[in-house]
N, C-alpha and C positions, 0 to 999 in steps of 0.2 A: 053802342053794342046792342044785338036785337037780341029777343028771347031765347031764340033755338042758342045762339051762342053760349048765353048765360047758362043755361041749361045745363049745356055742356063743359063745361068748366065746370059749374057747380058737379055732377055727375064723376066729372074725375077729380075732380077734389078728394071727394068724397071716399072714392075706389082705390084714390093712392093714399091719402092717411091711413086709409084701416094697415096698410102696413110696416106704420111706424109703431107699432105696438111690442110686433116682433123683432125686429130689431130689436129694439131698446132692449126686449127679453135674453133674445139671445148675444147682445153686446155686453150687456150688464152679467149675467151666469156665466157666460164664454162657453156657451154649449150648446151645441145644436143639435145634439143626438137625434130628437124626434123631428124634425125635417128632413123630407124626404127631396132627396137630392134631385130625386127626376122628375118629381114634379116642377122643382124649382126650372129644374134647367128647359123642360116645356114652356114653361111658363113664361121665363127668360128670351126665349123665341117667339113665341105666340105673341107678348108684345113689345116684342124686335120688328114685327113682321106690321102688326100695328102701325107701331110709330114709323115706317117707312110708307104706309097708307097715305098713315095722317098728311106725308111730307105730298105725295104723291096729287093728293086733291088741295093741299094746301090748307088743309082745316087744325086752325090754332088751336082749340079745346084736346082734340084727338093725339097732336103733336106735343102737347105740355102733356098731358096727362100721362101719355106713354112713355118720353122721354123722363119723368121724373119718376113713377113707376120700375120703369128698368133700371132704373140706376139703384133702389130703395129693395131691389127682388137682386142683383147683382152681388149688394153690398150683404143680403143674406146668404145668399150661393157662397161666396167669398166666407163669408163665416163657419159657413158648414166643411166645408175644406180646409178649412185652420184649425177649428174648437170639433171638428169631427163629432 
């Protein structure tokens, strides 16, 4: 695997833990009051749009990253509509 790879992998690592914090915040309280819905749901898109990039040029880092991302920004959106 060459550098730029690593890079990027490492980069979205990085990008998608930061939001296993929240979750866990808001899975453990059951409450998401202070998430702001439309962000999430931009957000949600923005790297929807991403990760269909990533698919597009075929670049692995960009396609993990998004894909695990989206699912981790979903599973908050999904909470905010439940725990309101």
């Amino acid at each position: 695997m060459d550098f730029v790879t690593l890079l990027g992998l490492l980069a979205g690592t990085l990008t998608t833990i930061s939001f296993v914090p929240q979750l866990l915040k808001t899975w453990r309280s059951r409450s998401a009051k202070d998430i702001s819905a439309s962000m999430f749901i931009t957000f949600c898109i923005g790297v929807l749009l991403w990760l269909i990039y990533g698919i597009c040029i075929q670049a692995v880092p960009i396609i993990i990253a998004n894909a695990v991302t989206l699912t981790l920004a979903s599973i908050i959106l999904f909470f905010k509509v439940r725990f309101g």
